[in-house]
N, C-alpha and C positions, 0 to 999 in steps of 0.2 A: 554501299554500292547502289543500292535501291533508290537510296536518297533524291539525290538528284533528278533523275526520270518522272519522281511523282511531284517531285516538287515543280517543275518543266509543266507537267501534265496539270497539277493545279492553275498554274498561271496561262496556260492557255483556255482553263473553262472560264478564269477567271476573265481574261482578255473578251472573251464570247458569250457574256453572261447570259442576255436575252436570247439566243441561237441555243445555248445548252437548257436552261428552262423551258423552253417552248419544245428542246426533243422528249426532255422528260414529262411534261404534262402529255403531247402525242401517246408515248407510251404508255403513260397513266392510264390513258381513255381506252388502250386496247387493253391492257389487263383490265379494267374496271368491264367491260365488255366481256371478255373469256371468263372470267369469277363467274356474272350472271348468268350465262348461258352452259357453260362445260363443269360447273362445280357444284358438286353436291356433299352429304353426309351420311353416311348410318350408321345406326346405334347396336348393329348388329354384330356384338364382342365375339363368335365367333369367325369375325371375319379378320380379326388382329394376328391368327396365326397362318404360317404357311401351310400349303396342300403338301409341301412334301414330309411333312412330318408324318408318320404313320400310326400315328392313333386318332391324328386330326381326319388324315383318309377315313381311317373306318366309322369316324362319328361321320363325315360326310356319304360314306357310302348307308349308313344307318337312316340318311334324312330322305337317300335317293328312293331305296327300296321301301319305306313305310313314308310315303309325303303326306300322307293322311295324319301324322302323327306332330308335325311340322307347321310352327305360322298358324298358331290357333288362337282362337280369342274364346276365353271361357267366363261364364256367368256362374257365377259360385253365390245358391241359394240359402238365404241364411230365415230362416222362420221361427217363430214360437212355436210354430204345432208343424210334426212332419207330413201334414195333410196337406197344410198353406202351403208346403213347401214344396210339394208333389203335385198341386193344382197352379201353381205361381211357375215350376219350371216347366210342366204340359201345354201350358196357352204361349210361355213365352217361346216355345224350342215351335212350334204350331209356327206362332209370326214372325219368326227370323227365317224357318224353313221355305215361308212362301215369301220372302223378300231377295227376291235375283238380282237384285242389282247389289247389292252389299254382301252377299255372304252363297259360298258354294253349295256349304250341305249346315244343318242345325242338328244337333239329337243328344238323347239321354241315355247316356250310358247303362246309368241302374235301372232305366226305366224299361228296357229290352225283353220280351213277352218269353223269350225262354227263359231268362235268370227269375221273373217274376213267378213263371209255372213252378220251377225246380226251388224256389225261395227253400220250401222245409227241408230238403235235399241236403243243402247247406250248412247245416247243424248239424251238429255231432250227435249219436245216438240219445247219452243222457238227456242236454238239453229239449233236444226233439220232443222226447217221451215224456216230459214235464208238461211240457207246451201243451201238445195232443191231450194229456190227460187232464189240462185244466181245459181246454176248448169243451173234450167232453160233458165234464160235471157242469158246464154253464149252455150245455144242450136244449135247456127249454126255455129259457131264456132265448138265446139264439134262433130256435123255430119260432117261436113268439114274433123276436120282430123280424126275421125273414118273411113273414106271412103281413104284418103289419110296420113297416120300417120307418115309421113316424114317431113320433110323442105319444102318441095315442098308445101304440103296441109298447113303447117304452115302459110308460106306466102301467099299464096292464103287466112286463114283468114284474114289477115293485110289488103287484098283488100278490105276485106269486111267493115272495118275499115272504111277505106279510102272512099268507098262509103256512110257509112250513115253518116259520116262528113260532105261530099259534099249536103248529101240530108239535112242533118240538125237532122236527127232522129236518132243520135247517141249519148248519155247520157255516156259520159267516165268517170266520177266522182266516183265511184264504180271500175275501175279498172286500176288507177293510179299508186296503188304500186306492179300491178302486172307486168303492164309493165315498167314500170323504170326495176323493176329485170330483165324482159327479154331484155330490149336495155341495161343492162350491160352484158349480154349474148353473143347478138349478135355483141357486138362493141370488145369483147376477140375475139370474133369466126373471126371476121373481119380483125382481128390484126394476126391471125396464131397461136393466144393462144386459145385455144378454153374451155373449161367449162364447163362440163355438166350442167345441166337444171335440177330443182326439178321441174316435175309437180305438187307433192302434196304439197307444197309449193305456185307455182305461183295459183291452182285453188282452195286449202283448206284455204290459208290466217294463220291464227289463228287457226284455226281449226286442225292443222297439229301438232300445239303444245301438243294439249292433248295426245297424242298418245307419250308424253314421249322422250326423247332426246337418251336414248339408247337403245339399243337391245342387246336380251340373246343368247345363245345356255348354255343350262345346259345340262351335264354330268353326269353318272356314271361310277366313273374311275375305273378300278380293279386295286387292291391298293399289293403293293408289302410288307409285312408285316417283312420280313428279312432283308429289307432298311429304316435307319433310317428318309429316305422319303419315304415313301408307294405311295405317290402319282408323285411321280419326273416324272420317265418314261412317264406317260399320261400327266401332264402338257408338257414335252418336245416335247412330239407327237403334242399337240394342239397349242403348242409355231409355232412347225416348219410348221403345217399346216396354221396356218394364215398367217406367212410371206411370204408362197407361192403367197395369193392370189391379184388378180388386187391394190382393193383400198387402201391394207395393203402397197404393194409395192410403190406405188405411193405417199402415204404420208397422205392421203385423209380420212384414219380410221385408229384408233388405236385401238387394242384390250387388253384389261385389263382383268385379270384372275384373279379371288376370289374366295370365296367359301368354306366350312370346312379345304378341302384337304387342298387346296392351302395354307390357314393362318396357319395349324399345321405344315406343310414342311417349312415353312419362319419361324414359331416360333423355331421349333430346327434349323434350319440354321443358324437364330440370336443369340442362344443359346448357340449352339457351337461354330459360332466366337470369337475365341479369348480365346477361355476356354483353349487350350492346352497352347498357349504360356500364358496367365493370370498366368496359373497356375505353368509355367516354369520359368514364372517374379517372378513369387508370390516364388518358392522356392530361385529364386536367393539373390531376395531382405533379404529372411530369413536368409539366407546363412552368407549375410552380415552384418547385426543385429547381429547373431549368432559370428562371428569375433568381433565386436564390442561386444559382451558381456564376452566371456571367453579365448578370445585371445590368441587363440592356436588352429591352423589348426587341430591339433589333437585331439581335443575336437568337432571340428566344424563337422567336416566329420563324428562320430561315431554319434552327435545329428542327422544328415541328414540321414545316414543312417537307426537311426530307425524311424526316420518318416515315410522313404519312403518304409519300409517294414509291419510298422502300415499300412499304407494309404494302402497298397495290400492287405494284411490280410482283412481288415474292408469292401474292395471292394469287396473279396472273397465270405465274408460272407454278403454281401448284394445282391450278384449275385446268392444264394443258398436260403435267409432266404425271399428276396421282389422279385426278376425275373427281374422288369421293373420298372424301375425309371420313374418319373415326374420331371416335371419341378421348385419344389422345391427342390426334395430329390436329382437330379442328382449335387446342390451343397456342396453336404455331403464333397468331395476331398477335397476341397479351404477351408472349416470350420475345418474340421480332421485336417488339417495340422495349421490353425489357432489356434487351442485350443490346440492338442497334444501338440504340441512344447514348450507349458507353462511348463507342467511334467518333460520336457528332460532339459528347462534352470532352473527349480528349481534345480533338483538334480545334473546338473553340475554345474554352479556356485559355489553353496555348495560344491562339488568334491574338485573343483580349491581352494578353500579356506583351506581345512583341513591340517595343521603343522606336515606332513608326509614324510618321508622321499622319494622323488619319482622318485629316481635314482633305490630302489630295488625293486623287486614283492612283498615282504612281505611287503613294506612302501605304495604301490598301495592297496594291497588287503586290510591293513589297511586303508586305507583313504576313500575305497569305505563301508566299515563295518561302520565309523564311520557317511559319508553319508547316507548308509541307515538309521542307528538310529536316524539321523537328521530329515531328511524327507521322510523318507519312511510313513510312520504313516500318514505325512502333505498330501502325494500324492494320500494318498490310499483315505483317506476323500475325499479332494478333486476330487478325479475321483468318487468315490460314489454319491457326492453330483451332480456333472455335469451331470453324468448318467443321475441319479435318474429327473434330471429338464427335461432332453430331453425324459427319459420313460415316464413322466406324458402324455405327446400328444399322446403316444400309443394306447389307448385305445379312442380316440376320435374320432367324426366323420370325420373329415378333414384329409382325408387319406393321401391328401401331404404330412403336416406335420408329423403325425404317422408315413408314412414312415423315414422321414427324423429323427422322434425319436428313431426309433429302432434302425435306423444306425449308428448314434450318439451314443446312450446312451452304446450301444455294442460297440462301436469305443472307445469311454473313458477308458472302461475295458480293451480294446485291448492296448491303448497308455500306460496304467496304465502298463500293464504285458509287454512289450516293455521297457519302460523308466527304467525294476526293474529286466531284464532278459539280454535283448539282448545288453542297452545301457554301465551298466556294464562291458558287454565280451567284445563289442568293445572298451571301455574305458581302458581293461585290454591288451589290444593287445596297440592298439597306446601308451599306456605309458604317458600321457602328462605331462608337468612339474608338480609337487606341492606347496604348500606355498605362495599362490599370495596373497597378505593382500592387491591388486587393486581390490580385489572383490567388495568392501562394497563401500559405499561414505561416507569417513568421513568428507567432508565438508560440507556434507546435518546435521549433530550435532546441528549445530546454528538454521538450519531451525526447527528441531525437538524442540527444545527449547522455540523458538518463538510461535512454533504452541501450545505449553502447557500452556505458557505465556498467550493466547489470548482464552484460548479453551471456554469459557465462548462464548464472540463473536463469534467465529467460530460458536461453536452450536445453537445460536441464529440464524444467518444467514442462515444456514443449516435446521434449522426448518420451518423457515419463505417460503424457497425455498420448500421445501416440502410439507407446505399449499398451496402454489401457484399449486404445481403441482396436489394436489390433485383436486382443485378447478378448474383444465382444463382438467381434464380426462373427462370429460361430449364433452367436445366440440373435443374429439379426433372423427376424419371422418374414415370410411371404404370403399374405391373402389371395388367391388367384380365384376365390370365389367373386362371382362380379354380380351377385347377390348383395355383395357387401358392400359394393360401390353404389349401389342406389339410394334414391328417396327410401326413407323406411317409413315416410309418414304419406307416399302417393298409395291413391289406390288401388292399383296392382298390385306393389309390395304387402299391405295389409292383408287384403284378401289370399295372397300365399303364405301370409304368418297366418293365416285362421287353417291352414290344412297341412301345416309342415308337422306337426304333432301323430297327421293319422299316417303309418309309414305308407299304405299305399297310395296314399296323392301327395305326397314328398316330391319335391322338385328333384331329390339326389339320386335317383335310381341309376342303374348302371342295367347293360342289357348285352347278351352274346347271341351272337347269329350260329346255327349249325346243321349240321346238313340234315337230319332227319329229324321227324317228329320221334322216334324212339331214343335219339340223342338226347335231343331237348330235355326227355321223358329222365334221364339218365343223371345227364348237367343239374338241370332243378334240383335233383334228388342229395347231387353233392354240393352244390353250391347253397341247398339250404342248411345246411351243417356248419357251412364257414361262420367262427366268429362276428357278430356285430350285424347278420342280417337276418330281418323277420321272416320274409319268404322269398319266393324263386318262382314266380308265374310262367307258367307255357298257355298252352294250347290245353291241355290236360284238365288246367287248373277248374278248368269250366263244367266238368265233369263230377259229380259227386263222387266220394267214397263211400262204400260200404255203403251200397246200393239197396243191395237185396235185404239185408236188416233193416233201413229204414223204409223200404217200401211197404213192409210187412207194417211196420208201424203207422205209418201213412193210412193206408188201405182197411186196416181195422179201425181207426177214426172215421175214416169215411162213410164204410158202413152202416155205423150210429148217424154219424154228422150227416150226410149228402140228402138222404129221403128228407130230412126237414128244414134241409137249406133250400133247396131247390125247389119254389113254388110258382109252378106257372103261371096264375093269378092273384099277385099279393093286393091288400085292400088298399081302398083308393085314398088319395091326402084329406084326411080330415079338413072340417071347417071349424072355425072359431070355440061355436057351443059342446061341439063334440069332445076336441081338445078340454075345455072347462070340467066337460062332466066327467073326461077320463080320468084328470086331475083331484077332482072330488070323490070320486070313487074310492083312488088310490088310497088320499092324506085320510079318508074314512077310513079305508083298512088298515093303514098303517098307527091309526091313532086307536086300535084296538088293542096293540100288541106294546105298546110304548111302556106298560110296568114291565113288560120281559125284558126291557133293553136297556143295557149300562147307561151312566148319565152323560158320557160322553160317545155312544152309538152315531155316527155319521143320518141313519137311519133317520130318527129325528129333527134331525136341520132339514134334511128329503121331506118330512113329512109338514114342515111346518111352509117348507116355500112351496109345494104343492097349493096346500088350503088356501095360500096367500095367489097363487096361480088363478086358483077355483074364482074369483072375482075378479079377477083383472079384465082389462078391456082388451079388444081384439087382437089391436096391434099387436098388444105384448106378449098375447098368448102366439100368436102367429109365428111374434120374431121368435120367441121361445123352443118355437117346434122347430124353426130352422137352425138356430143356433143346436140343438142339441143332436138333430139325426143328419144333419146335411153332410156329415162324411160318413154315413153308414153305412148305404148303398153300396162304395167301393169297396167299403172294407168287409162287405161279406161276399161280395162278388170275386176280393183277390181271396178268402177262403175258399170258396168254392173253388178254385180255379187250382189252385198250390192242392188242395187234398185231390186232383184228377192226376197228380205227376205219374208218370211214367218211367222205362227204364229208360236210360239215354249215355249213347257212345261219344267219342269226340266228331264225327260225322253229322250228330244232333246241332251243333253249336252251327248258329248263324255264321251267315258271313260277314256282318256288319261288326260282331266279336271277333271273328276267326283270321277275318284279312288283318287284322292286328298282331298275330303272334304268326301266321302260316304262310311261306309265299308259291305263287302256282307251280316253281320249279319244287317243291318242297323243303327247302330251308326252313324251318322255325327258327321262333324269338322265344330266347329265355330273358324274362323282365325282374330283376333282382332288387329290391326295396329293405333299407335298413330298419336298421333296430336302433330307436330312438332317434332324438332330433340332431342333425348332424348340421348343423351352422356353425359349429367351432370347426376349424380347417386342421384341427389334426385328427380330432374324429373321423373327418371324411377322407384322409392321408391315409388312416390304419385301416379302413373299409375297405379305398378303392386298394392297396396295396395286399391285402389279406384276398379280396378277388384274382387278383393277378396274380397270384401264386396258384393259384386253382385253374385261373382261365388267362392266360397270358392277352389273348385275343378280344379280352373284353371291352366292350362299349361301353355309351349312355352318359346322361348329364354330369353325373359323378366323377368318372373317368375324366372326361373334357375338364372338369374345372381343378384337381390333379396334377395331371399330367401335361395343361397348358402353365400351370405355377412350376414347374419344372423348366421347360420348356424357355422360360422367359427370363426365369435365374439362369439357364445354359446360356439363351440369348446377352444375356448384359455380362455374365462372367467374359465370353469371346470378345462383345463389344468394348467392353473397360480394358483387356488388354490392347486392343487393337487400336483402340485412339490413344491409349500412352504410347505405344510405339510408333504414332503416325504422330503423336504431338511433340514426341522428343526428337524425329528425324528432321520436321520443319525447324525445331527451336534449336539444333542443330545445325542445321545449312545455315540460317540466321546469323546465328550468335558465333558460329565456328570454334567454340571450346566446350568439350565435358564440362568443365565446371561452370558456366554460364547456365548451361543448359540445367544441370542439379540446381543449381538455384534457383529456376522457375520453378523444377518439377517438384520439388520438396512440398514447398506449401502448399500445391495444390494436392500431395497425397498427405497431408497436417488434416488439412482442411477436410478431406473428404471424411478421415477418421476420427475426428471432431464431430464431423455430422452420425457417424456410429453411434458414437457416448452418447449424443441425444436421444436417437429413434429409440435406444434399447432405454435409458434411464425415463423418459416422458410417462409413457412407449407412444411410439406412432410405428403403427403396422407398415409394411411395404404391402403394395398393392399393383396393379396393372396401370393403374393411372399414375400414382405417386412417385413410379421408381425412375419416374423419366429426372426424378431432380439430378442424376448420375450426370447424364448426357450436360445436363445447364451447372452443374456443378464446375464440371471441366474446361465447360466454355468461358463460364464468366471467371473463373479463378484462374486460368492461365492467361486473359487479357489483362489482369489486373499486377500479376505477377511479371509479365513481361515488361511492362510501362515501367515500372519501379528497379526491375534490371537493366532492361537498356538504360535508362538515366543514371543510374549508378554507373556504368558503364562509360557515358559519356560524360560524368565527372561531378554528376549530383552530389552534395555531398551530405544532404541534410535533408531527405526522401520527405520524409512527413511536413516540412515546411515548402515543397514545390508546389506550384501549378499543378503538378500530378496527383498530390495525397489532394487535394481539393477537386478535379474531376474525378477521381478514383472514389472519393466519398457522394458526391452528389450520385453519381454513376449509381452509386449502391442502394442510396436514395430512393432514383426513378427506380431500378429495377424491382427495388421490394415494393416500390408500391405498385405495381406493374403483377408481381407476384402478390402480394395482399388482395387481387381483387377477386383472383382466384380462390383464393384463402375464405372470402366471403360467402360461397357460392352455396347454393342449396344442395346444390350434388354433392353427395358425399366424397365420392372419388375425385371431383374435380378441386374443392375445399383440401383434402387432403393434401392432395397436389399443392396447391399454394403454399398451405403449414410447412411442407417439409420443405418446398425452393426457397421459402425464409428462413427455416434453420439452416441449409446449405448455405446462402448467402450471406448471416450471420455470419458463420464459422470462416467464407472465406474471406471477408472483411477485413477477421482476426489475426488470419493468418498476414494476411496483405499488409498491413498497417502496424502491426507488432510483430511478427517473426519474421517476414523478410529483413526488415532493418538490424534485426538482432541476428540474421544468418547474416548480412553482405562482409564480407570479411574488412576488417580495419583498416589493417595496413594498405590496401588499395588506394583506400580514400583519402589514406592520408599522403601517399607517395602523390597523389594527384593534386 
């Protein structure tokens, strides 16, 4: 019925050929126009779901109420000594703080003057009273160099050493491994290598560890929204400020940069690697599939050309109809040009094939009339039914996708009206030869044969395949963590595997809003009991326990400690000789005592790079004093300051802490942090699900990454039935018989669960990106499907030797390599992507070219 009209309609573009070229390039220039200026990207994954899902709200109302918490770019300090680390993230959080034009606010978390005062607070009684009781027995030591905080009062302690050795009343068993660390100190410093010195190390022991291996400076970067990195410029700012500073320079710390910002600027960095030339591969390789199929440059160039004015068109209208691509839909290009180009080798092969005279225009315009009646009808299906599988995700909540369906499914119309407009006019200019009867494969007859011979078999085996597959759809997995979709080898990614280990800077936390701080106070208390989590932060948490016991222990420290910490006038920095002779003094004292002391005593080494000290030249002595006391200062200053604590309510706690958990109507945040590393997704399944039995209401990254792989599985279960019943009701009006129709729709549900057997047996995880191979599974195996029925139909009688098993193969050709480039790609979720539209396009191949021939019933063929 169709037939005719498009065949009509071919021969009139065909009549108009320069008039139809020239409207399509016109239009070309306005989509090429609308792309540059109306079309954008972001890499911001939660923007793939809809608002009206109601946990997606509450993470969104979680980002409105705390934006402070939102679009951070953080410097994660990695040191030798937690001193560099603490001097490295103070200069650096200093120079991002005064740089206004890249960044809102900079600061340190841990480094906050009340968590610092309350630091012993923090400990639990036992540990506390260890600590205190070793600070005290190292009391005169400590007054020593609080009075003297150089090298000079260092080694004058060593004397003192030296003395109760001699007298006997010295107990060194207790600080063995403190000094071994300082006689390797002093034997660099000895040697002209010198080394700085952890004091919080050599006096906290273990104690040094709680305090975490790295340090932060978080950011609020102002984000450049016209740059496909919003964030670049402030990362480049806070790149080039740290490699300004001392320990960066020197080798001693390194700075790692994570954070929202940082991982969405790396995600389209990795996204866009390689997409232009992928996609420059991806048409070349077409190019030459496309020669290998209808072997004539002048056939080749007119298909290329309407690809590549479909693929403008389709960008045109996705830069007018969506604004801003995702990181699904921005691979709409590489799939357009994958599946178009099926249209444009149907109807030229066919072209090439027709017994027209193709020396004259009239023998051209006939051959393209009798083309259209061929397959004009086959294409229009075909692009209806493609659509139609990519509109079903339209309406879903999974916006990636829905994007990527509109685009698509309007892209198919677009190739449709291309392949039936424009490929004709160029078809009518180039002229290419006619009469190739190398179109078909007549040596594939015998395989047709065979495969009728055995169809019995065949379909047994094809069935049995099919229960297998259905019987492993259960065990098909969904990744909806889009942690897993990234670079794991970008910078951002790394620096979050260096803190996903400690639970409280775990990316997975999960967080509930409630209306009081006595709530909060309540929720914590039950929410730290659930299975699989380490703790349950408020507002509270800021607040010591068992206050009043450790004050008492504080305060009796003090007592001793504080009169000979606290010296109003300690002595000035020694010079060079001073240094020398304190050095001489000491290795004198200590070389008195050296029979009282085992062979292997630390002592010793101390005593011999001392004497070795006592000669050295200035410099070395100099560097030596600075390398050894140059963090000593702070670190008796943060004693001093930790034994002043005080008693302290939640009204104590800043507000640069407290606006984090408290809001001015009074609602707090409870902030929930697992137990153990939760990068396997069924770990983080039975967290966040084990929460939501306790807090139905609950938030947080956890949640989000959950309850969006739910959400996306709902999404594609509704979508997969809804384009088989919108592909069966087109293939339907079509074909106008039930069994026409089953005969498309078979193989392409062979084929889908074909691609089952694979994901589970490989395995290849489904993911957010990957699982769009559904949507192209549908499309390209129901156009492949239909070709091979309508021609049956119209009295083919030996499918695998037409014109058709030869555009249906090359077709499958360009597409995978169209898909293969994807398949390449540095991104992990993009790369995935491609892996599995090759296995689906595998599978439907298979099905196309082996099981429809073995379904099309016999006796048809043969009454025909």
């Amino acid at each position: 019925m169709l037939s005719a009209p498009i065949g009509r309609f071919i021969t009139f573009c065909a009549r108009h050929a320069y008039a139809v070229v020239a409207l399509f390039f016109i239009l070309s220039g306005g989509a090429v126009f609308a792309g540059m200026n109306f079309l954008g990207v972001t890499t911001d994954t939660s923007k793939m779901l809809s608002d009206r899902l109601e946990w997606k709200q509450r993470s969104d109302e979680m980002g409105r109420l705390f934006p402070q918490k939102e679009n951070l770019l953080v410097a994660v300090i990695e040191a030798d000594l937690p001193e560099e680390g603490r001097e490295t993230a103070r200069l650096l959080a200093e120079r991002l703080a005064a740089d206004h034009t890249h960044f809102n606010f900079a600061e340190r978390p841990d480094a906050n003057p009340y968590l610092v005062r309350n630091g012993l607070m923090f400990l639990d009684p036992q540990p506390l009273s260890q600590v205190l009781n070793d600070t005290i027995t190292a009391q005169p030591f400590l007054s020593a160099l609080a009075q003297d905080p150089s090298a000079r009062g260092l080694f004058g302690t060593l004397s003192l050493i030296a003395e109760g050795v001699k007298q006997g009343q010295a107990d060194m068993g207790g600080f063995q491994t403190a000094l071994s660390g300082f006689a390797d100190n002093m034997e660099k410093a000895a040697a002209g290598h010198p080394q700085l010195l952890s004091w919080e190390q050599l006096l906290g022991g273990k104690l040094s560890d709680l305090a975490g291996r790295y340090q932060f400076v978080i950011t609020k970067p102002k984000l450049d929204y016209g740059s496909f990195q919003p964030g670049g410029a402030a990362a480049d700012a806070m790149s080039k400020a740290a490699q300004s500073l001392e320990f960066v320079r020197n080798g001693h710390v390194k700075v790692h940069l994570t954070g929202q910002v940082q991982l969405d600027d790396e995600e389209f960095a990795t996204v866009a690697e390689g997409m232009v030339a992928g996609l420059l591969g991806s048409l070349a390789l077409v190019t030459l599939w496309l020669t290998l199929a209808v072997h004539s440059w002048r056939v080749v160039l007119p298909i290329v050309v309407t690809l590549v004015v479909g693929l403008l068109l389709t960008t045109g209208f996705a830069a007018v109809a969506v604004g801003t691509l995702n990181l699904i839909s921005v691979a709409f290009a590489i799939l357009f040009v994958g599946i178009a180009v099926d249209f444009a080798i149907q109807f030229s092969v066919r072209f090439r094939a027709q017994h027209q005279n193709g020396e004259s225009e009239q023998g051209i315009l006939a051959a393209l009339a009798e083309t259209g009646d061929e397959t004009g009808h086959q294409i229009l299906v075909a692009a209806l039914a493609t659509s139609a599988g990519f509109l079903a995700f339209t309406p879903t909540a999974f916006l990636g996708v829905a994007q990527l369906g509109l685009i698509a499914g309007i892209g198919m119309m677009v190739a449709f009206v291309c392949t039936t407009s424009l490929l004709p006019a160029l078809l009518k200019i180039f002229h290419p030869p006619l009469d190739c009867p190398s179109m078909g494969y007549a040596f594939m007859q015998p395989v047709d044969v065979k495969i009728r011979h055995h169809r019995k078999i065949l379909l047994g085996v094809f069935g049995a395949v099919a229960v297998a597959g259905l019987a492993l759809v259960p065990r098909l997995q969904f990744d909806g963590d889009p942690l897993h979709t990234k670079n794991p080898n970008s910078e951002g990614m790394k620096a979050l595997h260096l803190l996903m280990t400690n639970p409280q800077s775990s990316p997975y936390s999960a967080e509930l809003l409630v209306k009081s701080l006595d709530e909060a106070k309540a929720q914590a208390a039950r929410l730290s009991a659930v299975p699989g989590v380490h703790d349950a932060m408020w507002l509270g948490s800021f607040v010591p326990e068992k206050q009043d016991e450790k004050l008492a222990l504080i305060q009796d420290a003090a007592t001793v400690l504080l009169p000979t910490l606290i010296v109003p006038s300690p002595k000035p920095a020694p010079d060079a000789q001073a240094l020398r002779d304190a050095a001489q003094n000491t290795a004198t004292a200590l070389g008195g005592i050296l029979d009282k002391l085992p062979q292997q005593d630390p002592l010793r080494r101390i005593q011999a790079a001392l004497a070795k000290l006592a000669t050295s030249s200035d410099q070395i002595v100099q560097d030596a004093n600075t390398a050894l006391v140059r963090f000593l200062p702070q670190e008796l200053d943060q004693l001093r300051v930790m034994l002043q604590a005080k008693p302290v309510t939640v009204k104590d706690v800043p507000p640069e802490l407290a606006d984090d958990y408290l809001l001015p109507d009074g609602r707090a945040l409870v902030e929930v942090h697992p137990n153990g590393v939760m990068s396997n997704s069924g770990a983080l399944r039975k967290f966040v699900t084990s929460l939501q039995k306790e807090a139905p209401d609950i938030a947080g990254t956890a949640v989000d990454i959950v309850e969006s792989a739910r959400s996306i599985v709902r999404a594609f279960e509704q979508a997969a039935a809804a384009a088989i019943v919108m592909i069966a009701l087109i293939l339907f009006l079509a074909l106008r018989r039930i069994r026409d129709m089953a005969l498309v729709l078979a193989p392409l549900m062979l084929s889908a669960l074909m691609t089952v057997i694979l994901i589970v047996l490989l395995p290849e995880t489904l993911n957010f990106a990957n699982i769009i191979a559904l949507p192209l599974l549908l499309g390209v195996g129901v156009s492949f499907n239909i070709y091979f029925v309508m021609n049956w139909r119209d009295g083919v009688q030996h499918p695998l030797a037409s014109p058709t098993a030869r555009a249906v193969l090359f077709s499958a050709l360009t597409t995978g390599t169209a898909f293969g480039s994807l398949a390449l790609s540095h991104h992990p979720g993009t790369a995935s992507m491609g892996r599995l539209l090759l296995l689906s396009l595998g599978c439907t191949l298979l099905a196309t070219l082996v099981f429809v021939p073995a379904l099309l019933p016999k006796r048809d063929i043969d009454k025909e």
